[in-house]
C-alpha positions as a printed Julia matrix, in Angstrom:
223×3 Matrix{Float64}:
 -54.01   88.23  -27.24
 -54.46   84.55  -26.27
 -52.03   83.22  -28.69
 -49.64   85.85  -27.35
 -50.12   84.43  -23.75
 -49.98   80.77  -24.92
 -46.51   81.26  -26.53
 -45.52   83.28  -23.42
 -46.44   81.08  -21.12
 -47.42   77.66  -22.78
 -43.98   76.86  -24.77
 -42.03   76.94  -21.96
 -44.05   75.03  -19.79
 -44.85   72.12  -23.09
 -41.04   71.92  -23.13
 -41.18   71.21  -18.89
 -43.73   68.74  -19.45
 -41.51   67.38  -22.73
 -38.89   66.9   -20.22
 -40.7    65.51  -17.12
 -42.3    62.78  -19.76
 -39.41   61.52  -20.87
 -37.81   60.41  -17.53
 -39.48   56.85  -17.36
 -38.94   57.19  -13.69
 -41.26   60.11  -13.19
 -40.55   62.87  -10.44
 -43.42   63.65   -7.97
 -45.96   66.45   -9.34
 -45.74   68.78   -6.03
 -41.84   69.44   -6.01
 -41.74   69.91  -10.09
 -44.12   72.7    -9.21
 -42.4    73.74   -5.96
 -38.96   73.96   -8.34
 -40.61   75.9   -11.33
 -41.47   78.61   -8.76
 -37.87   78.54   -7.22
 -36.94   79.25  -11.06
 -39.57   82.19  -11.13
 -38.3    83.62   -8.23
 -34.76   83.63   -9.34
 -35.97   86.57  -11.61
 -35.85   89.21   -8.52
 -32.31   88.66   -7.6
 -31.19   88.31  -10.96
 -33.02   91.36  -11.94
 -30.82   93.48   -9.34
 -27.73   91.69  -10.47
 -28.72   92.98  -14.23
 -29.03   96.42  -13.0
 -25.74   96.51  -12.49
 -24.69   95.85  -16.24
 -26.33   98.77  -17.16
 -24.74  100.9   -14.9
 -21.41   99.14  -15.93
 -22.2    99.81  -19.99
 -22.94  103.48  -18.92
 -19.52  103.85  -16.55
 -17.46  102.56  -19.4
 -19.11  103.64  -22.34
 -20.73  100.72  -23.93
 -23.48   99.9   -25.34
 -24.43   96.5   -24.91
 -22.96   94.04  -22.54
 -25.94   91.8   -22.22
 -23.56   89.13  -22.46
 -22.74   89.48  -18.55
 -26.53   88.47  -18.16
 -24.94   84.87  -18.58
 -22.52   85.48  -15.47
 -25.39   86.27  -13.26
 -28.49   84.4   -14.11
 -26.66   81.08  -14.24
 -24.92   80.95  -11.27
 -28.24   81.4    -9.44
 -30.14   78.81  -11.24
 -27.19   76.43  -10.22
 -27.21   77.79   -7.04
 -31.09   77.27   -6.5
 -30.42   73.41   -7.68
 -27.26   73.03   -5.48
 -29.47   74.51   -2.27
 -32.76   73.28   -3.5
 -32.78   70.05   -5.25
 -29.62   68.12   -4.41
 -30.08   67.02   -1.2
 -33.74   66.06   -1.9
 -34.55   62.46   -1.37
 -36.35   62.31   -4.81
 -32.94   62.66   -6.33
 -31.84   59.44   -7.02
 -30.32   59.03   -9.9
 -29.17   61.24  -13.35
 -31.56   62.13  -15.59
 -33.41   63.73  -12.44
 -30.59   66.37  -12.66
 -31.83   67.02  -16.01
 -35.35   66.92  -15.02
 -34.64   69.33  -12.11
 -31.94   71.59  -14.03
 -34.27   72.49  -17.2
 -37.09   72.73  -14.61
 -35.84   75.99  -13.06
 -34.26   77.33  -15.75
 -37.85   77.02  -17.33
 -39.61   78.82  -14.55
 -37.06   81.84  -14.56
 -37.54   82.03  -18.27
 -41.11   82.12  -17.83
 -41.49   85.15  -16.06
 -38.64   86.59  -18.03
 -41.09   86.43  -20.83
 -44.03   87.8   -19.24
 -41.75   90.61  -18.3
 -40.19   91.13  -22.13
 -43.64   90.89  -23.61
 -45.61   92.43  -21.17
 -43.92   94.87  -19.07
 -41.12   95.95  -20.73
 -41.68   95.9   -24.51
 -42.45   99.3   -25.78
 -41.32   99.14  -29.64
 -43.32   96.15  -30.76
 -45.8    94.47  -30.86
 -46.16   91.9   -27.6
 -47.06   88.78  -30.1
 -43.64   89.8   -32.46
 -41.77   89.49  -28.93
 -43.47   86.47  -28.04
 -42.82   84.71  -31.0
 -39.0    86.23  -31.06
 -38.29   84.36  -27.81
 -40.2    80.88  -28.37
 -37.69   80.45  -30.83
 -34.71   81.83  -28.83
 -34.89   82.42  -25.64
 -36.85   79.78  -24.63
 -35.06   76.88  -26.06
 -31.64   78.46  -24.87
 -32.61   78.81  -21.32
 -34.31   75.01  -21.59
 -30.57   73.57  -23.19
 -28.8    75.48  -19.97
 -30.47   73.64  -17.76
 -30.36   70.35  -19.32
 -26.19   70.91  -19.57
 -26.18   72.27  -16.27
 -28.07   69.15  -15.29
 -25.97   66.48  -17.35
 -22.7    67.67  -15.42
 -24.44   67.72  -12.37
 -25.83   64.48  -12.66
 -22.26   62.92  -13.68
 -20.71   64.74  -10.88
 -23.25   63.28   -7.98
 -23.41   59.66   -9.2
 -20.44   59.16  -11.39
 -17.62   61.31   -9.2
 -14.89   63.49  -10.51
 -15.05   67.23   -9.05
 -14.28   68.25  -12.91
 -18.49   68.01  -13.54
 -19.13   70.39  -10.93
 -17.03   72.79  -12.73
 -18.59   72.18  -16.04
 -21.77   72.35  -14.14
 -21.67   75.92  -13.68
 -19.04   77.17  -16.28
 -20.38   75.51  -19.49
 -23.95   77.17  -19.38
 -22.63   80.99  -18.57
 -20.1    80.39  -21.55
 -23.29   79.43  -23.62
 -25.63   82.14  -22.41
 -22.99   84.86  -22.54
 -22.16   83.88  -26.33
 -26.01   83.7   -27.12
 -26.11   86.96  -25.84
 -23.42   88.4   -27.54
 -24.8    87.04  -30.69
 -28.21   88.69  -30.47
 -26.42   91.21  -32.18
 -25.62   89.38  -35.08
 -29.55   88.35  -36.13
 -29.35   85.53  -38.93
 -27.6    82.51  -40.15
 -24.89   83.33  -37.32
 -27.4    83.8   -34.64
 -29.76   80.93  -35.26
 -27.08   78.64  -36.04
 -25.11   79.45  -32.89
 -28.58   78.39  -31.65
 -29.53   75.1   -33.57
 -25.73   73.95  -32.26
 -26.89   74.35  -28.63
 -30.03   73.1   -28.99
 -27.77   69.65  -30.64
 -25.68   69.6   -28.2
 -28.36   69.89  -25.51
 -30.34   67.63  -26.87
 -27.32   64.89  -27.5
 -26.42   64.95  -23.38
 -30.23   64.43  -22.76
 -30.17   61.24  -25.16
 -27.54   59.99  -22.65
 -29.28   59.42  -19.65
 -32.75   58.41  -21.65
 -30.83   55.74  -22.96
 -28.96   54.82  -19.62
 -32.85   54.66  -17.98
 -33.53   52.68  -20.88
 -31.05   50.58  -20.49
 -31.42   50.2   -16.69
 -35.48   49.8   -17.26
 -34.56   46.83  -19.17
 -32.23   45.67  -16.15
 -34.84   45.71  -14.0
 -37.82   44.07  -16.01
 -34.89   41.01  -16.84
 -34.49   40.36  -13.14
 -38.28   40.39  -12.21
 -38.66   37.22  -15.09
């Protein structure tokens, strides 16, 4: 029971606090709450949004078309950040898109789980469900929101309208394939998987080296 809750709840929020560590110009502690709860409460609306794709796969005969989930849960997680977060004094500069992005996407996948494992699961075992999505869907919504971040932090402090786009259009494409693939359980599935947590993981590396790099500005001026 309690390592089923601790991998429900406790991964996602370790990789939050993973995140939030390794900005070396740390966010305040009351709006990185305040913005995992906006993520949280993205699950309602994008709950009624899903209903619809099973009414869809039911109109036109399908069976699965999870991979819509991608076209509706992203947009709102952008739009949360774009209402939310970016006119927020406290972001000032890029890897706080980052910060921010993977922050929300964190909280919706939190109650996500507690719904999968908890609520909705009635063909096995809430700990083989929990462990299933530490490994899955955890880390994929946690690389959305660090891409979704990246582009938005390019697009507010570097220019170009072209990041906005990515922004938003990137993540669905990778959400909606990750769904798709849940189908395919395996080498195809899992790698799909390890090549968006790489790619994820290689934007992040971006801006902590830029706040390196501009941590090192500032410590050479104050000599």
């Amino acid at each position: 029971m309690y390592l089923t809750l601790l991998l429900t709840i406790g991964v996602p929020i370790a990789i939050v606090m993973y995140i939030v560590r390794s900005d070396k110009f740390p966010e305040p502690t009351n709006l990185i709450i305040k913005t995992f709860f906006v993520g949280i409460f993205l699950c309602w609306p994008a709950g009624f949004l899903n209903s619809y794709i099973f009414v869809l796969e039911d109109s036109l005969g399908f069976t699965d078309m999870s991979f819509l989930a991608g076209f509706t849960e992203e947009p709102l997680k952008f739009l949360a950040f774009m209402l939310f977060i970016k006119a927020n004094i406290e972001f000032d500069e890029p890897m706080d898109a980052i910060v921010y992005g993977t922050i929300i996407s964190l909280g919706f996948a939190t109650y996500e789980n507690i719904e999968y494992v908890y609520l909705y699961n009635e063909d096995f075992s809430s700990l083989y469900i929990a462990i299933l999505r530490a490994i899955s869907a955890i880390p994929l919504h946690a690389c959305c929101g660090v891409v979704m971040g990246y582009y938005i932090g390019l697009y507010t402090f570097k220019g170009s309208n072209k990041y906005i786009v990515q922004a938003l259009l990137i993540p669905i494409f990778i959400h909606a394939l990750y769904n798709f693939l849940t189908g395919y359980a395996g080498i195809l599935f899992f790698g799909y998987l390890f090549l968006v947590i790489y790619f994820a993981k290689s934007l992040h590396n971006q801006f902590v080296i830029e706040q390196q790099f501009k941590s090192s500005e500032r410590e050479t001026k104050l000599r």
